[in-house]
C-alpha positions as CSV (number, residue, x, y, z in Angstrom):
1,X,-4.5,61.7,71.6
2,X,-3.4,62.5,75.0
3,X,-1.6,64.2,77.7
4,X,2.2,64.0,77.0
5,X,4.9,63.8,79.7
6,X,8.5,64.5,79.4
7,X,9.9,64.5,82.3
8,X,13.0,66.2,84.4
9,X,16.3,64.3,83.6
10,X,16.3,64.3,87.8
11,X,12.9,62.7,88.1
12,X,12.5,59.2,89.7
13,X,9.7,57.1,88.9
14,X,8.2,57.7,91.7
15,X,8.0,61.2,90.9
16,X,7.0,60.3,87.1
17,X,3.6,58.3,88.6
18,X,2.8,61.0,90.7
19,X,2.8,63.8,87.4
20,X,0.9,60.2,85.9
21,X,-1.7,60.7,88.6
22,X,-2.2,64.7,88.4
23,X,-2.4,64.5,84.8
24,X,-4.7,61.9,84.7
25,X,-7.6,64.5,86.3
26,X,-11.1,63.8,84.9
27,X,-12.8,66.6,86.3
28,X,-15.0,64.3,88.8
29,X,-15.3,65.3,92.4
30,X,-13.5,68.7,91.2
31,X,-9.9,69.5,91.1
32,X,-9.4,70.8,94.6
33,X,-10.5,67.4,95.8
34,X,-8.3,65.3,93.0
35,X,-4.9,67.5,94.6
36,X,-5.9,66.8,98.7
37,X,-6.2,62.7,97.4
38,X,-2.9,62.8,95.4
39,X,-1.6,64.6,98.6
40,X,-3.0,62.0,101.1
41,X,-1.8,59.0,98.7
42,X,1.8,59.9,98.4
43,X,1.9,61.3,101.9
44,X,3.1,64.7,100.6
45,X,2.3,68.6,100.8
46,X,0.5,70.4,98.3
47,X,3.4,72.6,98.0
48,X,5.5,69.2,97.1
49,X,3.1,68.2,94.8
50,X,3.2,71.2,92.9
51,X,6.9,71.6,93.1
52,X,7.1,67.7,91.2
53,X,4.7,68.4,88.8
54,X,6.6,71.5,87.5
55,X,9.6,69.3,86.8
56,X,7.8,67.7,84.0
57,X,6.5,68.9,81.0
58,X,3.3,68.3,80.0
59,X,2.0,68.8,76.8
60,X,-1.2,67.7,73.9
61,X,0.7,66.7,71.1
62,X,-2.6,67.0,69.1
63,X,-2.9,70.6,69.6
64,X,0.0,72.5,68.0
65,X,1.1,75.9,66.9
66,X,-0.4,77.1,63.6
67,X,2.9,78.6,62.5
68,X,5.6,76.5,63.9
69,X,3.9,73.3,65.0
70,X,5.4,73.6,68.3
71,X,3.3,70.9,71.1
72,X,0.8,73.1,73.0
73,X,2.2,73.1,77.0
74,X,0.0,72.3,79.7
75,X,-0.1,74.2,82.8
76,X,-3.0,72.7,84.8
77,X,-5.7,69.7,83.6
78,X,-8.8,72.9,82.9
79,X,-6.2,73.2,79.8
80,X,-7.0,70.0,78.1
81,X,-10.2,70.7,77.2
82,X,-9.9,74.7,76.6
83,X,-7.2,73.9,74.5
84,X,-8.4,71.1,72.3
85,X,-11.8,73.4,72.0
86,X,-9.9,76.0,69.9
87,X,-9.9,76.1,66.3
88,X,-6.4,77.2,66.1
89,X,-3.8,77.8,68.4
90,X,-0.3,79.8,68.4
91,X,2.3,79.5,70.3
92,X,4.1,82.8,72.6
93,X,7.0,83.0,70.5
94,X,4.8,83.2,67.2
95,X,2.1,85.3,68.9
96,X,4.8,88.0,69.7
97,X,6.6,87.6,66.3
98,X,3.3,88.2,64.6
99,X,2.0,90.8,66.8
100,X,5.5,92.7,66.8
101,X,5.0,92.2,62.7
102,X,1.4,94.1,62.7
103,X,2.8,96.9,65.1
104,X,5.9,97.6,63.2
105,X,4.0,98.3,59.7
C-alpha cells in the first residue's frame, strides 16, 4: 500500500518524476529541507514545484471512505501517516450528507 498518482492528462514525464520525488518524502531531514532539494535538483522555484505537484492527484488507495469507498486524497506527505492512523475515515461529500442528515431531524 502506497501513495497513488494520477496525473494531469497535460503532464510530461518529467513533471510525473518530480510529483514521484515529492511524494516519495520520508520525513528525514524534515519537509522544508526535502522541497529546497527537489527545488535545487530540477532547477525550479518553490512556487513551480508547488504549481506541478497540484496537477496530479495523489491519493492512499488503502485508506477509503466508510460510506462510499471513495480513495482518501492527499494534500501534503504529514497526510500519509495521519491518515492511515485513523480508524475510519469519510469522505467531504459523505461528511456533509450525513451531517446535513443529523441537522435536518
Amino acid at each position: 500500500m502506497s501513495v497513488k498518482l494520477q496525473p494531469n492528462m497535460t503532464q510530461n514525464a518529467y513533471d510525473i518524476k518530480i510529483c514521484e520525488d515529492y511524494w516519495a518524502f520520508a520525513n528525514q531531514g524534515g519537509y522544508i529541507k526535502h522541497v529546497n532539494t527537489l527545488c535545487e535538483k530540477y532547477n525550479i522555484s518553490s512556487q513551480l514545484l508547488f504549481e506541478t505537484i497540484a496537477q496530479c492527484f495523489a491519493y492512499l488507495d488503502d485508506v477509503r471512505c466508510e460510506y462510499c469507498c471513495t480513495v482518501c486524497p492527499l494534500e501534503v506527505p504529514a497526510d500519509i501517516p495521519y491518515m492511515r492512523s485513523k480508524e475510519r475515515w469519510c469522505c467531504e461529500v459523505c461528511e456533509h450528507a450525513v451531517w446535513r442528515e443529523h441537522n435536518h431531524r
